[in-house]
DRENPA-114792 format. One record per residue: x, y, z of N, C-alpha, C in turn. Coordinates in steps of 0.2 Angstrom, whole numbers, plus 5000, padded with zeros to 4 digits. Example, Ala and Ser with C-alpha at 12.3 -4.5 7.8 and 13.67 -1.06 7.14 Angstrom:
# DRENPA-114792
506649725039506249785039506649845039/506449895035506849955036506450005039/
//
This chain:
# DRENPA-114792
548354035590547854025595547354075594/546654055594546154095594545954145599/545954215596546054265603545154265607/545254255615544654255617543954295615/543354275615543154335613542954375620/542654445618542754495626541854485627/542054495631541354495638541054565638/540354575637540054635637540154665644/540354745643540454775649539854825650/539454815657538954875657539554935662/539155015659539555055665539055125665/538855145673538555175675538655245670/539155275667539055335660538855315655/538555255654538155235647537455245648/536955245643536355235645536055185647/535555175649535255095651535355055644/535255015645535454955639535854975633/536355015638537054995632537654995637/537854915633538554885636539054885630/539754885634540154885631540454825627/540554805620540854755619541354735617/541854815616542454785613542754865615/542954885623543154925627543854975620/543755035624544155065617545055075622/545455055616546155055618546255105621/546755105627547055165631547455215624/547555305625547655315621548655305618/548855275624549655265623549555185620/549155175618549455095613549355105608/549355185603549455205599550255205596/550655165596551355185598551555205591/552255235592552655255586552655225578/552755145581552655105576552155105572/551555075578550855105575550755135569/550755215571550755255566551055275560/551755225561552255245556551855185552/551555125553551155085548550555115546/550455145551549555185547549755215543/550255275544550355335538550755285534/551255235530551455205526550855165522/550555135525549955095523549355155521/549355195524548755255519549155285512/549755305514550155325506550255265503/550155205503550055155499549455125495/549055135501548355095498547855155497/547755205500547255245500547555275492/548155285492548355335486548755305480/548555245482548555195476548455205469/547855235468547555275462547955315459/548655345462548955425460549555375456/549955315463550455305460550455235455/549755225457549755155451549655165443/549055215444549055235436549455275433/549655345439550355355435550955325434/551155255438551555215436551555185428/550855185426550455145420550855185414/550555275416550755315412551555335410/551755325417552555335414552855295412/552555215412552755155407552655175402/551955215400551755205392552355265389/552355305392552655365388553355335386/553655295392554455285392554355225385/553855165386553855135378553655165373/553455205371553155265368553755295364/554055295370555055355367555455315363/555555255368555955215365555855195358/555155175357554955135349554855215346/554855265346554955305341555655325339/556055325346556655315343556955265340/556855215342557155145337556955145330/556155165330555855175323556355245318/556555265324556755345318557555335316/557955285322558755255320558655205313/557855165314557755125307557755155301/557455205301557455245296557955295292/558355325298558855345296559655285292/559655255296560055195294559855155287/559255135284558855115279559155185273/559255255274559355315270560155305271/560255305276561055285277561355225273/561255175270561355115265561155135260/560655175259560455195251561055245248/561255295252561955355248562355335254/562555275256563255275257563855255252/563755235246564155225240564055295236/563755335237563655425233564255455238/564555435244564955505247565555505246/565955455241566555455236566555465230/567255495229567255525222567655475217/568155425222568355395219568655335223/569055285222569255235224569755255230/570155285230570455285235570155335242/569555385241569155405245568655335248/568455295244568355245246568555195252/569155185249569755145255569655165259/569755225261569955265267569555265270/568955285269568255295271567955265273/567955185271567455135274567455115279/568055125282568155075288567755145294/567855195293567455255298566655245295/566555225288565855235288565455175292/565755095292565555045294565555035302/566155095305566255085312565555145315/565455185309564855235313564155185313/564155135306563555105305563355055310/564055015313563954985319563755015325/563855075326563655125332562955125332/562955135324561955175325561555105326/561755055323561454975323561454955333/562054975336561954975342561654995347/561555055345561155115347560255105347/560355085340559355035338559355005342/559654945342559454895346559454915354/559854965357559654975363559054995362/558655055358558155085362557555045360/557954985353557254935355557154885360/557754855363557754835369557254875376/557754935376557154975380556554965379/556254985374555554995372555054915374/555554855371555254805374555354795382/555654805386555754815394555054835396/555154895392554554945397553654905395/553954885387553254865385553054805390/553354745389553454705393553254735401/553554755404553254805413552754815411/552354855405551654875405551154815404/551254785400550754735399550754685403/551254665408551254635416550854665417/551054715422550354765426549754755425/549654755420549054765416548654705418/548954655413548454585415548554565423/549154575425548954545435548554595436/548454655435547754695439547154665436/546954645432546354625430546354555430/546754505428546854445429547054395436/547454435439548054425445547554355448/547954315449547954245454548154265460/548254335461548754355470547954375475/547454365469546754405473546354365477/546454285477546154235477545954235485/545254215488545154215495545854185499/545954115495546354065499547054075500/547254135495548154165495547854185503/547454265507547454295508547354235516/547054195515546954165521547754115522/548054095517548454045518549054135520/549054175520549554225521549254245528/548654235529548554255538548354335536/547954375529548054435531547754445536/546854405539546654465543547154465552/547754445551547854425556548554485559/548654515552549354565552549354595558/549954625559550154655562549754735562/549854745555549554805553548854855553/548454785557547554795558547754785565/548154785570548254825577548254895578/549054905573549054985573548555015570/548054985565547555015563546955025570/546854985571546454985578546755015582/547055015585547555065590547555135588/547455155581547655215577546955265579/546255205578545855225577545255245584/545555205588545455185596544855145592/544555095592544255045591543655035596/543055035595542655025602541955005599/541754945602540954935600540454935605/539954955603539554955611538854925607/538454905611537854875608537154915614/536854945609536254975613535554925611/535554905613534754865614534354895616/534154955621533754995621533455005629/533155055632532955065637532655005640/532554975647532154925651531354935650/531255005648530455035650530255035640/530755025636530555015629530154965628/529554965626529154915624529654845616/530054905613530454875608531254855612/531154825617532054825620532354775617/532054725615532654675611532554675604/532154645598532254635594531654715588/531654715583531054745580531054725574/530254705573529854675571529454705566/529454745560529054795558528354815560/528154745556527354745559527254665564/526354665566526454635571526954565573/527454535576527854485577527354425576/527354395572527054315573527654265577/527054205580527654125584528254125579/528354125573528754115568529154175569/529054215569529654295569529854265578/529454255581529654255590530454205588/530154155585530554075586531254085584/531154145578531954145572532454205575/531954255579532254305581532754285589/532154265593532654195600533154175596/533354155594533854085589534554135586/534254195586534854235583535454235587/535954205582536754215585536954285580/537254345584537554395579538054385576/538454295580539254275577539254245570/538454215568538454155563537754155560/537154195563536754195559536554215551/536254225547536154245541535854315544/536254365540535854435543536454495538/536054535539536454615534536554665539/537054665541537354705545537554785539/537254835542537054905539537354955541/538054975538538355045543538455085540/538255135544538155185542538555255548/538755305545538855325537539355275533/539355305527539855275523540655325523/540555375524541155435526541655415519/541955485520542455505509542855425509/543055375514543355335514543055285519/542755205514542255165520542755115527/542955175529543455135536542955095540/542555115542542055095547541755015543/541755005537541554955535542254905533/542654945532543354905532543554875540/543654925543543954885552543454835552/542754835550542254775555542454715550/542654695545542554635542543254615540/543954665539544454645540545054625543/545054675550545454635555545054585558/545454535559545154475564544954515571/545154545574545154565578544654625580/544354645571543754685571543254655574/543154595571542354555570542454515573/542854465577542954405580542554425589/541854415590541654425597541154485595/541154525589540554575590539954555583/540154545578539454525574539754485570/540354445571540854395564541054385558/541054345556541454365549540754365545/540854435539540454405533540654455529/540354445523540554465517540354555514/540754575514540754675511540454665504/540054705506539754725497540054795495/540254805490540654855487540454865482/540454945479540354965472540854925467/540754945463541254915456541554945455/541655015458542155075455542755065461/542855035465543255005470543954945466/543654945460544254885457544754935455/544555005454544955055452545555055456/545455035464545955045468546154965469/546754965465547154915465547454855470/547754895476547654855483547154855486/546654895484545954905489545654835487/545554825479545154765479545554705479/546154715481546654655482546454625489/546254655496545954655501545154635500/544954675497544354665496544054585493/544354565488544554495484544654455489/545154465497545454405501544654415507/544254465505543754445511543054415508/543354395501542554365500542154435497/542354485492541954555495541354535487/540654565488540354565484540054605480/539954625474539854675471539154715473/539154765472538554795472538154795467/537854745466537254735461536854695464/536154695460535654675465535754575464/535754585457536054495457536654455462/537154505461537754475465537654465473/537154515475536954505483536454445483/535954465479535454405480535654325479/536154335475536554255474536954225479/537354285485537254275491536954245499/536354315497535854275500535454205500/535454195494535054125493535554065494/536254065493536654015496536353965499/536553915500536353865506536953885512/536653865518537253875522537253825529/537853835530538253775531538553795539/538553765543539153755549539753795548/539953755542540653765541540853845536/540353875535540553925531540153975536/540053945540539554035544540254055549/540753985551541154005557541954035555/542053995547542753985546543054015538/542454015536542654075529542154115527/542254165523541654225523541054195518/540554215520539754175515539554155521/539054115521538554115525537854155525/537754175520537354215519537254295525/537854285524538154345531538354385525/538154465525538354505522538554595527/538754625527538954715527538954735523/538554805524538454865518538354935521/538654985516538655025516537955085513/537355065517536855095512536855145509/537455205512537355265508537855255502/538355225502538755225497538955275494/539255285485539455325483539255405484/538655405483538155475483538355495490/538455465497538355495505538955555504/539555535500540355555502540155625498/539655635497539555715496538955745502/538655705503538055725506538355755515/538955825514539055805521539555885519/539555915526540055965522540855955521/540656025516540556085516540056095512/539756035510539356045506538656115507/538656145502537956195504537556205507/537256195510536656205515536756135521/537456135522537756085527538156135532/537956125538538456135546538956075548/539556135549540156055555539656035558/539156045561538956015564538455955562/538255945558537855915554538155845549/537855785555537955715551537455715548/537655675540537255675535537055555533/536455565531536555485531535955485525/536155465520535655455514535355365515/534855395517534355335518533655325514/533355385515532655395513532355365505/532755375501532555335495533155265494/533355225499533755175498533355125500/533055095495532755025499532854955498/533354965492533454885489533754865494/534154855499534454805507533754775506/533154835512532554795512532254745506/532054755500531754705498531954665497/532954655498533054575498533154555504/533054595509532754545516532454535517/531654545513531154535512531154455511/531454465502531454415499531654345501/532354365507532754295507532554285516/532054335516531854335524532454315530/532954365530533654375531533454455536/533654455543533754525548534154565545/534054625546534354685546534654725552/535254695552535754745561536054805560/535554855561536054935560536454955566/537054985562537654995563537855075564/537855105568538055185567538855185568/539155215564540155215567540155295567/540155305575540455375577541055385573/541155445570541855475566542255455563/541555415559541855375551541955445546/541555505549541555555542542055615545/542655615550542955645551543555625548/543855565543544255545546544755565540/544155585535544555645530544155685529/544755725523544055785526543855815515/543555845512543655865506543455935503/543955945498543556005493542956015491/542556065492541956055487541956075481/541856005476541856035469541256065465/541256115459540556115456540056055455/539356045456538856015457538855965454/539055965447539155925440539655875440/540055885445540555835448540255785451/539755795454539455745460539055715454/538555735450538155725447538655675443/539155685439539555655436539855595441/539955595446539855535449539555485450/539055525451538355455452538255445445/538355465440538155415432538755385433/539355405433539855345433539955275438/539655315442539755245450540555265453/540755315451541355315456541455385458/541955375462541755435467542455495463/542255535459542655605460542955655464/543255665468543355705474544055725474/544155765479544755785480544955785489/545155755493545155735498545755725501/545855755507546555785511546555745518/547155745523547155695528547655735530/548255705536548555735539549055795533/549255805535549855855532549555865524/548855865522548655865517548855785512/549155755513549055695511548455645512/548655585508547855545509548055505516/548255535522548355505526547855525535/547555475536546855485538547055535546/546455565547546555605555546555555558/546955565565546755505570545855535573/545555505571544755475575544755455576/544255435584544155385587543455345585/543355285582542955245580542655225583/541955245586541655215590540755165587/541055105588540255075585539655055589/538955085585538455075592537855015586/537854965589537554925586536754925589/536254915586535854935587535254875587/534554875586534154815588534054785582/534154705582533954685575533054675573/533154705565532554735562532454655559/531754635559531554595557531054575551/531154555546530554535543530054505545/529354515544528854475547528854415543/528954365548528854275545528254285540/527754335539527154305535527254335526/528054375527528254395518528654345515/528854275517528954215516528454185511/527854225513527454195507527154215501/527354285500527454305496527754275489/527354275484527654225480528254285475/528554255470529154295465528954345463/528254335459527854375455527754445460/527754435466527554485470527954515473/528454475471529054545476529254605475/529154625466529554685466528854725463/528154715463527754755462526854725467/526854705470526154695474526154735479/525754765481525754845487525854815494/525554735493525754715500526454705501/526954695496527654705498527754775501/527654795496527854885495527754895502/527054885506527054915513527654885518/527754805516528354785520528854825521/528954825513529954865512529654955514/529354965516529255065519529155035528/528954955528528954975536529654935541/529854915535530754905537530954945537/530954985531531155065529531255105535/530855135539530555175542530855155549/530655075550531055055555531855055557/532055035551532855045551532955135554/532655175549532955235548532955265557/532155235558531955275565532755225571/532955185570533255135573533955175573/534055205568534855225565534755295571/534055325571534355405574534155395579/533855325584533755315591534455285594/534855265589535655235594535955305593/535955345586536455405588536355455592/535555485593535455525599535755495607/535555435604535655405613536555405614/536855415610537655385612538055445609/537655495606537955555604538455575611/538255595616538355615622539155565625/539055505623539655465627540155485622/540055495617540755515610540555565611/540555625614540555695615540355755609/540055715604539655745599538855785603/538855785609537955825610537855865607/538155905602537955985598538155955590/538055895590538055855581537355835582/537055825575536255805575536455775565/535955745567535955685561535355695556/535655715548535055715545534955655542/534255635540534455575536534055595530/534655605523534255635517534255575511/
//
């Protein structure tokens, strides 16, 4: 049975045009249980990296052992048949003898065969692993829906864990900009498509930010059902490539449809045709979620050096590829801020060259601590402020191919989306700083 969707709540301790749309859990529906699945499911999935690959390696070693030693009973036993007829002297040392030399021969022959047996076991275990993480048929959207994931039980205590709460700020009554923004001036066409927006189904890129050492705030809104169903619905995560490292991570990621981070894989989204049936009932749609700070934010934040606890950090200022495929596929941009997405682990600062060594690789190096120093997340309270959607002007539609990635008349579109977003990003966290009790945090955007 399809769970209702909630009804915006206004309430006099919010600011003007901001209502509540998915009230945050009382703190006792956190129960025992709750937590005992969030802390099991964080030692499983978050730290999957520790225990998958060293499971790898302690398969390789143990096949490793074994076929040396099978290889060195072969060789032994091959030297053993060459002077077994030299350790008599004569015929009746012979008689006596054989029957002990033939019963040791049979030990050592049995003895091979075990460690080749071993050594086939473990090989056999290794090269399973191996091809189902890269191969695996358990990844398929349609396992993950015909299993009911987003439906678990486990994306409760997750929400309950986190207190879950969405609010949407549309903006003051006396704002000239209260409903939608429009960069430059709105034509009948911007008016027409911008009216028409459904948050549940329309084509649009939902942008949240931060991205924090672990993207919770991007995971709660696209894969419990109970994330997305009544606040902005279902659509598809774009993710780095360095996410396939984590083996259950992209096992989830696979069951929601998630899309690579390249500009082709997104654009091949975007341009989709789209359908009734796929905007309501499976992920695509030309519906996407992203993380615009990505790998690089998870440093941008302290303890980093000339970083304060008090200081939220948001790398925005040189990220513009979101906007020029909004541009392109003239698709909305709906920025997202998640209160205490960066609280929810915490990390060591490593030499510089670590970070740098990151961003050439695309994945993130870090070393990062959680409850009782495991990868087990703090309880933070999640709170999401959704903000006005940003609009492309109807008149970059006609902009032809040849124009998009180099005519100056683009370029001043994608700088006054740019600008718009960014300014969009610090006008919902200033204004809601105060209801999540952050008033003494201030937001850089580097």
């Amino acid at each position: 049975m399809k769970r209702p969707r909630p009804r915006p709540i206004t309430s006099p301790l919010l600011p003007r045009g901001v209502e509540i749309i998915v009230p945050p859990p009382p703190h006792e529906a956190c129960t025992l249980v709750d937590r005992l699945l969030v802390y099991a499911s964080s030692l499983i999935v978050v730290g999957s990296p520790i225990w998958f690959y060293g499971g790898l390696i302690f398969l390789y070693r143990r096949w490793r052992k074994y076929r040396a030693l099978a290889h060195e009973r072969s060789t032994e036993d091959d030297e053993y048949d060459d002077d077994e007829y030299d350790e008599y002297d004569d015929d009746d040392e012979y008689e006596n003898g054989i029957g002990d030399s033939r019963r040791r021969h049979r030990r050592r022959r049995r003895r091979r065969s075990g460690y080749d047996a071993l050594a086939s076991r473990y090989g056999a275990a290794l090269a399973t692993i191996i091809l189902l993480s890269i191969f695996g048929p358990h990844r398929r959207t349609r396992l993950g829906e015909m299993l009911g994931a987003r439906r678990w039980r486990l994306w409760d205590a997750w929400l309950n864990y986190v207190g879950y709460t969405v609010l949407r700020d549309g903006g003051d009554d006396d704002d000239d900009l209260d409903r939608d923004i429009v960069p430059l001036a709105m034509d009948d066409a911007s008016a027409r498509t911008s009216s028409s927006f459904d948050p549940l189904s329309s084509p649009a890129i939902y942008a949240f930010v931060p991205h924090g050492i672990f993207p919770f705030g991007l995971a709660f809104s696209c894969l419990p059902e109970r994330g997305y169903d009544g606040t902005w619905g279902e659509f598809r995560p774009v993710v780095a490539t360095a996410t396939r490292l984590f083996p259950l991570v992209r096992t989830f990621i696979d069951w929601m449809g998630g899309v690579d981070a390249s500009r082709r894989a997104v654009s091949r989204v975007l341009s989709s045709p789209t359908t009734a049936h796929q905007s309501t009932s499976s992920p695509g749609g030309r519906r996407l979620g992203i993380s615009p700070g990505g790998i690089a934010e998870m440093f941008e934040t302290y303890p980093k050096p000339g970083y304060h606890p008090n200081d939220e950090a948001a790398l925005l200022r040189h990220r513009d590829g979101m906007f020029k495929l909004a541009l392109r596929h003239h698709v909305p941009i709906v920025p997202v801020y998640c209160f205490g997405a960066t609280k929810m682990f915490r990390r060591v600062q490593l030499p510089r060259f670590v970070e740098t060594l990151s961003r050439a690789l695309r994945i993130s190096i870090l070393l990062l601590y959680g409850r009782w120093g495991l990868p087990i997340p703090f309880r933070q309270r999640l709170m999401y402020v959704v903000g006005r959607t940003i609009w492309p002007p109807a008149s970059s539609s006609s902009i032809s191919d040849d124009q998009m990635m180099t005519g100056e008349r683009f370029d001043c579109l994608v700088r006054e989306m740019h600008d718009a977003f960014c300014d969009e990003i610090e006008r919902i966290f200033y204004r809601n700083r105060s209801h999540y009790g952050w008033e003494n945090k201030t937001l850089r955007l580097v």
